[in-house]
CHARMM-style PDB file with segment names, atoms N, HN, CA, C and O in Angstrom:
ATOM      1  N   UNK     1     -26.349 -13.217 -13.176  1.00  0.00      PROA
ATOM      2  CA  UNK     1     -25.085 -12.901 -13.805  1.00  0.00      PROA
ATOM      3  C   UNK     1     -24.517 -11.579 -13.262  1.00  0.00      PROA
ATOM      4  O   UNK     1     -23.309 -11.508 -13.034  1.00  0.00      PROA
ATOM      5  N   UNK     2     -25.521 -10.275 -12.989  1.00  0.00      PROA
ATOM      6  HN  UNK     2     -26.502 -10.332 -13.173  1.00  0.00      PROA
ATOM      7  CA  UNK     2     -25.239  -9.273 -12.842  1.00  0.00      PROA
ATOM      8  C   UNK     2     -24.735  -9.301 -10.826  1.00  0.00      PROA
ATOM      9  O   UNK     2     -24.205  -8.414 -10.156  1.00  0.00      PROA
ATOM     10  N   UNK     3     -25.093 -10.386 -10.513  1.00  0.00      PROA
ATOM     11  HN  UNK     3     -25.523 -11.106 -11.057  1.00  0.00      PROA
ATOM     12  CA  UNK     3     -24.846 -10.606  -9.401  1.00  0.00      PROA
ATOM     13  C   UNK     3     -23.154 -10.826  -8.891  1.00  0.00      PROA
ATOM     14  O   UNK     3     -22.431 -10.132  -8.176  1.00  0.00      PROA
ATOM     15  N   UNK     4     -22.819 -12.715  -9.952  1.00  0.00      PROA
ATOM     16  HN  UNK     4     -23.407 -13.279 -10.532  1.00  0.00      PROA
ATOM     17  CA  UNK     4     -21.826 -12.882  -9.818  1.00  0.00      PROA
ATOM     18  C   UNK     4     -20.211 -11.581 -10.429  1.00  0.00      PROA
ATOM     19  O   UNK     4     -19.053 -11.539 -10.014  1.00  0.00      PROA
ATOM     20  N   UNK     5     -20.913 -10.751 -11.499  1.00  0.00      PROA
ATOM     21  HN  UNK     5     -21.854 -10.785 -11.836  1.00  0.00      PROA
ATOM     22  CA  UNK     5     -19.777  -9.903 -11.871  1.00  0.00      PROA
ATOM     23  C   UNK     5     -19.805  -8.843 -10.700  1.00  0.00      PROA
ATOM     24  O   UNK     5     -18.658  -8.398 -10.735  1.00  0.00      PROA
ATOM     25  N   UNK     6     -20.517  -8.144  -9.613  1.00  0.00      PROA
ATOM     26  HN  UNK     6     -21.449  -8.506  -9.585  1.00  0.00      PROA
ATOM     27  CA  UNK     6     -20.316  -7.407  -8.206  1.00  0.00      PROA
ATOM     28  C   UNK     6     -19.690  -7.863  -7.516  1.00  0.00      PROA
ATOM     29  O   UNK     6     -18.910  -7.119  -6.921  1.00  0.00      PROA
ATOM     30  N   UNK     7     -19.675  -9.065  -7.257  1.00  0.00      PROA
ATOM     31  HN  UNK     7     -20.308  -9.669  -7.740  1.00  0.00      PROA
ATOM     32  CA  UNK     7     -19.223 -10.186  -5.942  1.00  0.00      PROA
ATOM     33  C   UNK     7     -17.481 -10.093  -6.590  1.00  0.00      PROA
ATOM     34  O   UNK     7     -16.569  -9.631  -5.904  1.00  0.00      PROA
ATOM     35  N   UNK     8     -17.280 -10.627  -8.013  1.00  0.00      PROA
ATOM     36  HN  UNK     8     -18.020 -11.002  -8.571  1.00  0.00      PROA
ATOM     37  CA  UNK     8     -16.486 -10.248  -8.588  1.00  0.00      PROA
ATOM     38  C   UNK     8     -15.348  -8.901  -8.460  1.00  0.00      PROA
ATOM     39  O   UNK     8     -14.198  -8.729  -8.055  1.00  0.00      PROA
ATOM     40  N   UNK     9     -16.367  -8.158  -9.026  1.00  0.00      PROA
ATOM     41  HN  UNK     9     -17.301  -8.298  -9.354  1.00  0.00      PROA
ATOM     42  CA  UNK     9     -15.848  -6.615  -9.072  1.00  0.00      PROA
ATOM     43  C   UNK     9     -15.609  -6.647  -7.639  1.00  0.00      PROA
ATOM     44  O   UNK     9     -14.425  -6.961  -7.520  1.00  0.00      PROA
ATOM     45  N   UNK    10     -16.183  -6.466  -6.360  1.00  0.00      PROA
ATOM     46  HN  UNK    10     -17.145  -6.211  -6.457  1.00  0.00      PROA
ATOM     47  CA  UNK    10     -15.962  -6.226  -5.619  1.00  0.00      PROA
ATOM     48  C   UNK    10     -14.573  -6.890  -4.847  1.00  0.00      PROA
ATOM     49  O   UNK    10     -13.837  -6.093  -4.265  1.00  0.00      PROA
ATOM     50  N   UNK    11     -14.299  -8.023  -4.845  1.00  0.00      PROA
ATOM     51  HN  UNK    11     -14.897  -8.670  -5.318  1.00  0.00      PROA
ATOM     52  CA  UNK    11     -13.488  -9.372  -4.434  1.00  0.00      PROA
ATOM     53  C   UNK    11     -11.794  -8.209  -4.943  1.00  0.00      PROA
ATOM     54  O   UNK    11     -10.918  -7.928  -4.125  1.00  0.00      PROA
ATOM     55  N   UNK    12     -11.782  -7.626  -6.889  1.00  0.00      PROA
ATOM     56  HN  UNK    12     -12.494  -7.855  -7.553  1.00  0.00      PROA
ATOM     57  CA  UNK    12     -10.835  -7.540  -7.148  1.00  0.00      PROA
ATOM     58  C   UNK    12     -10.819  -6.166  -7.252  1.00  0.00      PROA
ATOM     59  O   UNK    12     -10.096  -5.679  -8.122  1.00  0.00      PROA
ATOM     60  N   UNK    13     -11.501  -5.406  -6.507  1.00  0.00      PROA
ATOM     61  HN  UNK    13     -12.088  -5.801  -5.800  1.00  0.00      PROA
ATOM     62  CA  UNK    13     -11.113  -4.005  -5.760  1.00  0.00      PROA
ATOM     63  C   UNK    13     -10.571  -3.867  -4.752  1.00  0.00      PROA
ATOM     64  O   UNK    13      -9.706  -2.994  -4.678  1.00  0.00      PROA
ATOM     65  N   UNK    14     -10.953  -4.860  -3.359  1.00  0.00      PROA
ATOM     66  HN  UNK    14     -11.655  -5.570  -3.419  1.00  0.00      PROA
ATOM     67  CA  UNK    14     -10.603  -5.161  -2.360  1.00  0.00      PROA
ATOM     68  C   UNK    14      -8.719  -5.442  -2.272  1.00  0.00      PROA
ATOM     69  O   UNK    14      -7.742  -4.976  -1.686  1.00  0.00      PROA
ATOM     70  N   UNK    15      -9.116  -6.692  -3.446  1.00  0.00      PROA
ATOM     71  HN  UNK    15      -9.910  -7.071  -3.922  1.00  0.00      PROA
ATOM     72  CA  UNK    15      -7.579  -7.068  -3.464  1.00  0.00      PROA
ATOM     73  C   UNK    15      -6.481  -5.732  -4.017  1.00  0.00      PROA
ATOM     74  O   UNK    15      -5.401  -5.510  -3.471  1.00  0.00      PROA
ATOM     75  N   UNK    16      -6.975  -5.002  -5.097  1.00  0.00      PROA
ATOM     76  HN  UNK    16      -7.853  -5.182  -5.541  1.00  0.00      PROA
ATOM     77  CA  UNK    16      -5.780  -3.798  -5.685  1.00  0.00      PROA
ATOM     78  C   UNK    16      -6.311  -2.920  -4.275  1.00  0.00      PROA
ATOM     79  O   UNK    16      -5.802  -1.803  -4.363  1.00  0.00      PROA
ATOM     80  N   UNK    17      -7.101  -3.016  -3.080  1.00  0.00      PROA
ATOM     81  HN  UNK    17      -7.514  -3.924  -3.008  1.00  0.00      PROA
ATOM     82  CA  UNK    17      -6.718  -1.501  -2.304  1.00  0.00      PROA
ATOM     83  C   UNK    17      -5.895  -2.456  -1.365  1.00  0.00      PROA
ATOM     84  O   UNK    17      -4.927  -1.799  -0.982  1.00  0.00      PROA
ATOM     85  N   UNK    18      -5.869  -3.292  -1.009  1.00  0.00      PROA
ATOM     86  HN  UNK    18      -6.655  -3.826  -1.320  1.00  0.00      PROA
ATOM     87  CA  UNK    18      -5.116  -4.101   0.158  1.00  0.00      PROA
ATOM     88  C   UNK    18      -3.566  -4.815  -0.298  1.00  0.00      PROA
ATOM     89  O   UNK    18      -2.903  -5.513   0.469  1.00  0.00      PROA
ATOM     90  N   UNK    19      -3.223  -4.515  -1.530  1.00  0.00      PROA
ATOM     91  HN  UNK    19      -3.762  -3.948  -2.153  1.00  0.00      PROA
ATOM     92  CA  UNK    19      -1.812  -4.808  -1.930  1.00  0.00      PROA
ATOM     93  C   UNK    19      -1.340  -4.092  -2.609  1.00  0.00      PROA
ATOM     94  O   UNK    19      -0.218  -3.708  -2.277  1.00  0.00      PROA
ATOM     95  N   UNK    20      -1.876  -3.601  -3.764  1.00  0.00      PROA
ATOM     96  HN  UNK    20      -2.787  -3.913  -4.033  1.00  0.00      PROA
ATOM     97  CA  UNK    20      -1.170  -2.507  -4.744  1.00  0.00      PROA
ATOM     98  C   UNK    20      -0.767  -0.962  -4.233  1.00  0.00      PROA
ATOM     99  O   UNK    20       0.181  -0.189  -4.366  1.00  0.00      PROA
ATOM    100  N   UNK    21      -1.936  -0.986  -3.633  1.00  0.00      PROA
ATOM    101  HN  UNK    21      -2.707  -1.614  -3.525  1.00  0.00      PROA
ATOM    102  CA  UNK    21      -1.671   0.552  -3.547  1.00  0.00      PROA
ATOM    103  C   UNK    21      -0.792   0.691  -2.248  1.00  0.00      PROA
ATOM    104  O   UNK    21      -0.133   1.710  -2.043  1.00  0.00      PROA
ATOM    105  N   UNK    22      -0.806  -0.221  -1.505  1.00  0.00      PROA
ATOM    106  HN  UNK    22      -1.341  -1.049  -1.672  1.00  0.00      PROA
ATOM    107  CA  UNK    22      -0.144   0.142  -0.053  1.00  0.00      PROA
ATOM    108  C   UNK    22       1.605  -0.130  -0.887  1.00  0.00      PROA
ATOM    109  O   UNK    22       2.537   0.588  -0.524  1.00  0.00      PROA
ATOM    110  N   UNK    23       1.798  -1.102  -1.861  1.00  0.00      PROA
ATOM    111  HN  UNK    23       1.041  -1.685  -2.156  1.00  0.00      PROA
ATOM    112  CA  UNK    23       3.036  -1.215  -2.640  1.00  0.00      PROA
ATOM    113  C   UNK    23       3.449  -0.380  -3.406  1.00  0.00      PROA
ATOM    114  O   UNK    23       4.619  -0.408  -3.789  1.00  0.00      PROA
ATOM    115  N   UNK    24       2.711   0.413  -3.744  1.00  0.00      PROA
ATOM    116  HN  UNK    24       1.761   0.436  -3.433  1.00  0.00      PROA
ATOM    117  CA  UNK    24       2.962   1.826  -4.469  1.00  0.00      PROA
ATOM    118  C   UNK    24       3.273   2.793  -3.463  1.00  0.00      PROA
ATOM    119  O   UNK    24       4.109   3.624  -3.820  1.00  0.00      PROA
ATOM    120  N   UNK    25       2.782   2.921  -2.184  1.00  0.00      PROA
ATOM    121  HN  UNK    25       2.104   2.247  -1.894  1.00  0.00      PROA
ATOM    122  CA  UNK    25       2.984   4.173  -1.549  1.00  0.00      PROA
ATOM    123  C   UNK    25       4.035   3.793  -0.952  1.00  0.00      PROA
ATOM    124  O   UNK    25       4.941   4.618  -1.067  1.00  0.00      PROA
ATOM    125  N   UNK    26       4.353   2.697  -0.237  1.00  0.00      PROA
ATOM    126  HN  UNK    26       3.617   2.027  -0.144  1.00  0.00      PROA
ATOM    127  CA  UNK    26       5.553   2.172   0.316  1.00  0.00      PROA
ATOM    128  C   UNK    26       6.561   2.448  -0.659  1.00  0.00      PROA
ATOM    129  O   UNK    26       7.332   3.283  -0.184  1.00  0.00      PROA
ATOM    130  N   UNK    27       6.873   2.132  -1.751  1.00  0.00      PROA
ATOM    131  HN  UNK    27       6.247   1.454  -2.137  1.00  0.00      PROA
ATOM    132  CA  UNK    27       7.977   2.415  -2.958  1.00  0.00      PROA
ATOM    133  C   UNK    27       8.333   3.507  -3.323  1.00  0.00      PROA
ATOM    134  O   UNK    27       9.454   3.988  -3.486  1.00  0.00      PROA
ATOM    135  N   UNK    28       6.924   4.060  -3.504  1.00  0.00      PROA
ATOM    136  HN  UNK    28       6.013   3.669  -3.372  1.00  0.00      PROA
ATOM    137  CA  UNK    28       7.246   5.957  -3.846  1.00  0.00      PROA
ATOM    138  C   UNK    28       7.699   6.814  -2.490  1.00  0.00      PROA
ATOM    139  O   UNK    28       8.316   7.879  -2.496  1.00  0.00      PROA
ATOM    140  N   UNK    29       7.266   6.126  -1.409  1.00  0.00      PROA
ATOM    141  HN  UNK    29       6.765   5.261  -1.404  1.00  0.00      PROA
ATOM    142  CA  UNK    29       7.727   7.187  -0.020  1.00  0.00      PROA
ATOM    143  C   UNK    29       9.448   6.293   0.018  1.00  0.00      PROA
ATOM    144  O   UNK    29      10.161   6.966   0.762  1.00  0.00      PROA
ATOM    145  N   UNK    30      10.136   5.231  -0.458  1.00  0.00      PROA
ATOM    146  HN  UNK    30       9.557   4.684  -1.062  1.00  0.00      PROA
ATOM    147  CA  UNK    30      11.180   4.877  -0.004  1.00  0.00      PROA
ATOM    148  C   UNK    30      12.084   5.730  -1.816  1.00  0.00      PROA
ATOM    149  O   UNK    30      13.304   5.705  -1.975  1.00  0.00      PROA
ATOM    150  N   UNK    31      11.456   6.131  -2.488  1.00  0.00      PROA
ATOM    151  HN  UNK    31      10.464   6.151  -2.359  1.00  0.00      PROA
ATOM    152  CA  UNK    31      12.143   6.539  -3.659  1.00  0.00      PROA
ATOM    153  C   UNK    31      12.593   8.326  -3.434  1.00  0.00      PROA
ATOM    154  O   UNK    31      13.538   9.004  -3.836  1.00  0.00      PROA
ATOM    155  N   UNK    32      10.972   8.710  -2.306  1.00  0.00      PROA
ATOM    156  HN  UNK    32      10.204   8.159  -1.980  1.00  0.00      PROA
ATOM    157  CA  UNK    32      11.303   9.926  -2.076  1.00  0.00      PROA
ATOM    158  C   UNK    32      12.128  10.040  -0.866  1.00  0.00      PROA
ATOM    159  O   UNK    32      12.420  11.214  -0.636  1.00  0.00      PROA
ATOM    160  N   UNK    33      12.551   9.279  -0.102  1.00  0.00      PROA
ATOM    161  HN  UNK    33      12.314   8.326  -0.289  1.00  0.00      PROA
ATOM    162  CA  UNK    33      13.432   9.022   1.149  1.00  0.00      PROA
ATOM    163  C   UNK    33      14.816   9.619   0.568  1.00  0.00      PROA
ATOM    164  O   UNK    33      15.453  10.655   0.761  1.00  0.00      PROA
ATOM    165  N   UNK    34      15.018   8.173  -0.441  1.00  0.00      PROA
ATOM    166  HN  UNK    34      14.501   7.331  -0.597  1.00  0.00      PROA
ATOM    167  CA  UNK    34      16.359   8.181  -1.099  1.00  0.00      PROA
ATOM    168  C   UNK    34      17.162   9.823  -1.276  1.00  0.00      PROA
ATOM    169  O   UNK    34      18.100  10.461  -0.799  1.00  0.00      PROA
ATOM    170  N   UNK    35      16.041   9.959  -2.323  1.00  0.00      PROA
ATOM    171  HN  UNK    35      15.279   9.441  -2.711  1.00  0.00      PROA
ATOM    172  CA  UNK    35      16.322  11.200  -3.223  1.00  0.00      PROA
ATOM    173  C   UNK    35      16.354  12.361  -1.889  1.00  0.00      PROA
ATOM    174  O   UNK    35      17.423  12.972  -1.890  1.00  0.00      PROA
ATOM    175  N   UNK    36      15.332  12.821  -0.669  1.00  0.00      PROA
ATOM    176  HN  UNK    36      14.463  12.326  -0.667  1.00  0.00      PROA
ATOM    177  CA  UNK    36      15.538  13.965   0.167  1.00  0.00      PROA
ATOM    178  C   UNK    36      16.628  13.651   1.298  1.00  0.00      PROA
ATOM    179  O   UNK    36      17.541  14.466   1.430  1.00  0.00      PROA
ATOM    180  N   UNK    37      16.596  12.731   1.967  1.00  0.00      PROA
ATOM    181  HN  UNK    37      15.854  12.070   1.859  1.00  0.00      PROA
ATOM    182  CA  UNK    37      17.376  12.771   2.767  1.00  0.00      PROA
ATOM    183  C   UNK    37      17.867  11.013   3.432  1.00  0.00      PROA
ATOM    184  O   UNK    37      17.527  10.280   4.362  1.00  0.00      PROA
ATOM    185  N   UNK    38      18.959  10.981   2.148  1.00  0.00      PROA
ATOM    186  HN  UNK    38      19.236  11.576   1.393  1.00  0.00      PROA
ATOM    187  CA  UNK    38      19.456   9.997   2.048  1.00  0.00      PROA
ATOM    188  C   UNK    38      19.992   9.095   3.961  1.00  0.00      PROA
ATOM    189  O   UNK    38      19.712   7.902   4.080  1.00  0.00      PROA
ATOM    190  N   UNK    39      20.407   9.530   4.682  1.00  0.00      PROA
ATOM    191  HN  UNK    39      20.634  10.499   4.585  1.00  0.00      PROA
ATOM    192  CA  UNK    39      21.115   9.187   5.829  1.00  0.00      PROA
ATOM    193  C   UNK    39      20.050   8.472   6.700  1.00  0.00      PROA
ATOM    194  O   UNK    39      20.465   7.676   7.542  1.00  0.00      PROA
ATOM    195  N   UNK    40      18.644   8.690   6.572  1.00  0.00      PROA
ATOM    196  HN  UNK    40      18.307   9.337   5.887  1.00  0.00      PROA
ATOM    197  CA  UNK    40      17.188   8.218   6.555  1.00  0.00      PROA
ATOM    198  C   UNK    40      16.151   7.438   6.381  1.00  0.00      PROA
ATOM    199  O   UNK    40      15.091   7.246   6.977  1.00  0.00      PROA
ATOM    200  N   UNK    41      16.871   6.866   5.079  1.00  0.00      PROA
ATOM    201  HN  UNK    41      17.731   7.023   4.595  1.00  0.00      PROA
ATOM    202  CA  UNK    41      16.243   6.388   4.157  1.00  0.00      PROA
ATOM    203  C   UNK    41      15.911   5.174   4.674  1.00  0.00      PROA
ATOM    204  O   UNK    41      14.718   4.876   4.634  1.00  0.00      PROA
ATOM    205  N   UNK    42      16.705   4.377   5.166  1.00  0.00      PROA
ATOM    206  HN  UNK    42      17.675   4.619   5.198  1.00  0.00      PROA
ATOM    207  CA  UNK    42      16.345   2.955   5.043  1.00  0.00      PROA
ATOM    208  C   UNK    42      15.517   3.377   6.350  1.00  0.00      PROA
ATOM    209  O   UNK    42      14.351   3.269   5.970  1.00  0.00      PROA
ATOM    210  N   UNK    43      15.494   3.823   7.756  1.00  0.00      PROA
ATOM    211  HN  UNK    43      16.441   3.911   8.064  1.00  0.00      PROA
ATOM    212  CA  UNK    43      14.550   3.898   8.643  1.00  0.00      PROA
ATOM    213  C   UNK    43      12.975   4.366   8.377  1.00  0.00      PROA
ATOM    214  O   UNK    43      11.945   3.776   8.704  1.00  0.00      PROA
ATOM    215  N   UNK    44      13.090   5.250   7.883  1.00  0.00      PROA
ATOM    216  HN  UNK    44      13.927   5.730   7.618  1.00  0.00      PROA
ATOM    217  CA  UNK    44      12.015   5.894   7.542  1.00  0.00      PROA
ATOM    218  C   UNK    44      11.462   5.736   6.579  1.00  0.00      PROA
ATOM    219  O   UNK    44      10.806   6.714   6.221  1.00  0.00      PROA
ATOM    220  N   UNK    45      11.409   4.487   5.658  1.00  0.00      PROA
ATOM    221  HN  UNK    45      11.941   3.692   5.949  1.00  0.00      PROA
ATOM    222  CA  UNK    45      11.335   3.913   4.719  1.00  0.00      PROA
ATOM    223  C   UNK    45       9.954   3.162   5.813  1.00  0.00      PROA
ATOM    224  O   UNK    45       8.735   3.333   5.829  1.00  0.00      PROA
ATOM    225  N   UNK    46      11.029   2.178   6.746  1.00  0.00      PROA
ATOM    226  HN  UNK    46      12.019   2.039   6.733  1.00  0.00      PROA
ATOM    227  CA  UNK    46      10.897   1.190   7.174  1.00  0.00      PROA
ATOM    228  C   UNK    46       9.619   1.550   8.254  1.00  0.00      PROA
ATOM    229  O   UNK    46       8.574   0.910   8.137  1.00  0.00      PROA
ATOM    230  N   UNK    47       9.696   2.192   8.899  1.00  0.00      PROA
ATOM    231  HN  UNK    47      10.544   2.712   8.994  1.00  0.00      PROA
ATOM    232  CA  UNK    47       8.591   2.618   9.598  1.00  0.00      PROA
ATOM    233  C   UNK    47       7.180   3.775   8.819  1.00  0.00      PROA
ATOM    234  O   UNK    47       6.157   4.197   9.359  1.00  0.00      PROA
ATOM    235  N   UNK    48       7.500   3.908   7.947  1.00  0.00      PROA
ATOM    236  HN  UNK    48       8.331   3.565   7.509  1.00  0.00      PROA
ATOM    237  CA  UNK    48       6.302   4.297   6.674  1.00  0.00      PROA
ATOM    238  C   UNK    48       5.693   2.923   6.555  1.00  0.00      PROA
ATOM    239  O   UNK    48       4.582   2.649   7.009  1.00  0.00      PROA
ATOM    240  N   UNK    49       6.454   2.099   5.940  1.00  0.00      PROA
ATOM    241  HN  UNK    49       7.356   2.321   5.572  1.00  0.00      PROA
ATOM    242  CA  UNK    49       5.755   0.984   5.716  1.00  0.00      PROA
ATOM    243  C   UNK    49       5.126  -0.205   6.786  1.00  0.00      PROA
ATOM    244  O   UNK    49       4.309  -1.085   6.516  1.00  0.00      PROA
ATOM    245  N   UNK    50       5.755   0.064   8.011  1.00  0.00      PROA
ATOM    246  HN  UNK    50       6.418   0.779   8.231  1.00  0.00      PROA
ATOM    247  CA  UNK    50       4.914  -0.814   9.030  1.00  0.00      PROA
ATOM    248  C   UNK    50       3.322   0.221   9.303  1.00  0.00      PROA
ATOM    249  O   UNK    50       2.234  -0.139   9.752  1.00  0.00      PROA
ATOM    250  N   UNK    51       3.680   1.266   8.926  1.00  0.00      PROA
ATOM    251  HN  UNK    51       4.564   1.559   8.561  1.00  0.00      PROA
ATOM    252  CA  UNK    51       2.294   2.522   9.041  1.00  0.00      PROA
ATOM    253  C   UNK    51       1.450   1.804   8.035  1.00  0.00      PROA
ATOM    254  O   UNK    51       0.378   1.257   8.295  1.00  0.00      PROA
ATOM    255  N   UNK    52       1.998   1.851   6.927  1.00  0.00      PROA
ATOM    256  HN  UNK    52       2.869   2.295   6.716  1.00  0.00      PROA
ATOM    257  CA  UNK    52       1.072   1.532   5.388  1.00  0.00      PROA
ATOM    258  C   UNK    52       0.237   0.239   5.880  1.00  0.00      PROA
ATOM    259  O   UNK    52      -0.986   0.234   6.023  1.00  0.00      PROA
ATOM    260  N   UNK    53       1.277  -1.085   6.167  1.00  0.00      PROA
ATOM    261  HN  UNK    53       2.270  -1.081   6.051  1.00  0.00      PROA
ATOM    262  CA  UNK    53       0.832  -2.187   6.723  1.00  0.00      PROA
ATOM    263  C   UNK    53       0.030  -2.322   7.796  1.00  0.00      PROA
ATOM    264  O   UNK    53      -0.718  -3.300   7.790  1.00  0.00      PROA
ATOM    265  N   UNK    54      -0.014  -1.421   8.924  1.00  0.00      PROA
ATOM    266  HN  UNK    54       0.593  -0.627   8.929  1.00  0.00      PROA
ATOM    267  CA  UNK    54      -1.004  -1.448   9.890  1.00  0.00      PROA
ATOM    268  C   UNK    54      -2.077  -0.784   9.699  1.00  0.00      PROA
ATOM    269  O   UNK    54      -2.996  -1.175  10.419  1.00  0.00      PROA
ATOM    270  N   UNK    55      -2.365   0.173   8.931  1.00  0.00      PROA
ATOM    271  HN  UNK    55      -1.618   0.490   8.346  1.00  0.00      PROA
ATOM    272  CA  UNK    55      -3.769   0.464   8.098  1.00  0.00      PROA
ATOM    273  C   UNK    55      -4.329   0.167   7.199  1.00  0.00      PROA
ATOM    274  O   UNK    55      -5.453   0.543   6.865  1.00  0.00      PROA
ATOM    275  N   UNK    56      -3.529  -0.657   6.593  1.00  0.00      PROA
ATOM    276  HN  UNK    56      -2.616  -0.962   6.864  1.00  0.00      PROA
ATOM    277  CA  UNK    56      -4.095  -1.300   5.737  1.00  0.00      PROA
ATOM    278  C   UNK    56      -4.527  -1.947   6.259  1.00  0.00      PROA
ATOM    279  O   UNK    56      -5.731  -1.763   6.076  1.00  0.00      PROA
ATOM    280  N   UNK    57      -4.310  -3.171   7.272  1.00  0.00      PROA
ATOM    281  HN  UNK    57      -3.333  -3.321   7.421  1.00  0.00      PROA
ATOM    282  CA  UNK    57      -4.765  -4.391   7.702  1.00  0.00      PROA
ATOM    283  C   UNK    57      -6.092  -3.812   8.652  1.00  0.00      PROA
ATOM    284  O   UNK    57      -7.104  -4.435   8.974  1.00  0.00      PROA
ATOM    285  N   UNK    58      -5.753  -2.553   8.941  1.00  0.00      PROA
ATOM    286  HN  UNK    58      -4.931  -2.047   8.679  1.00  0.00      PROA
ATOM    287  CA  UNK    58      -7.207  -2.178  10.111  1.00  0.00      PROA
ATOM    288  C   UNK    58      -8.338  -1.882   8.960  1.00  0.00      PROA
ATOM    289  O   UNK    58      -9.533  -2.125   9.127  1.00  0.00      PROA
ATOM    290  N   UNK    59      -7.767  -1.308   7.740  1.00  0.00      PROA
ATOM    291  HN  UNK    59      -6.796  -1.111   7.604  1.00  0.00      PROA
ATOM    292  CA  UNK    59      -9.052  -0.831   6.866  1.00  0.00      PROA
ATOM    293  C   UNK    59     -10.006  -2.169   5.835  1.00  0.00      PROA
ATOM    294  O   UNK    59     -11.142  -2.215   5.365  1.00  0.00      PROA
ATOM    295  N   UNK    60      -9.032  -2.944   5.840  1.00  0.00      PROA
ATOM    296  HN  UNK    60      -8.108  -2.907   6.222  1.00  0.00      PROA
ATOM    297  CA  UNK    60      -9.513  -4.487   5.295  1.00  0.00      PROA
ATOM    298  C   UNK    60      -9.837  -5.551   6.079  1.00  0.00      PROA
ATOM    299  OT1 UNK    60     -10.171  -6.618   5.565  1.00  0.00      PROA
TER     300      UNK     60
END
């Protein structure tokens, strides 16, 4: 039992570091875009998040 709840636990840690959090940092770096330097925003939004996405995918 103590087996299947690790395999578990582990399975739905994996999943919140490989989607949530890269969706949180992507959102909060395009919220802080907005707000510092609006003229920016959508680029540097956009290339944050191909960053987020390509380390993520190398770290998983």
């Amino acid at each position: 039992m103590t087996d299947f709840f690790k395999k578990w636990l582990r399975t739905q840690v994996k999943y919140f570091a490989s989607t949530l959090i890269p969706v949180m940092l992507i959102l909060g770096f395009g919220m802080l875009a907005v707000t510092f330097w609006p003229p920016f925003a959508w680029g540097s939004t956009a290339i944050f998040a191909l960053a987020v996405i390509a380390v993520t995918v190398w770290l998983v």
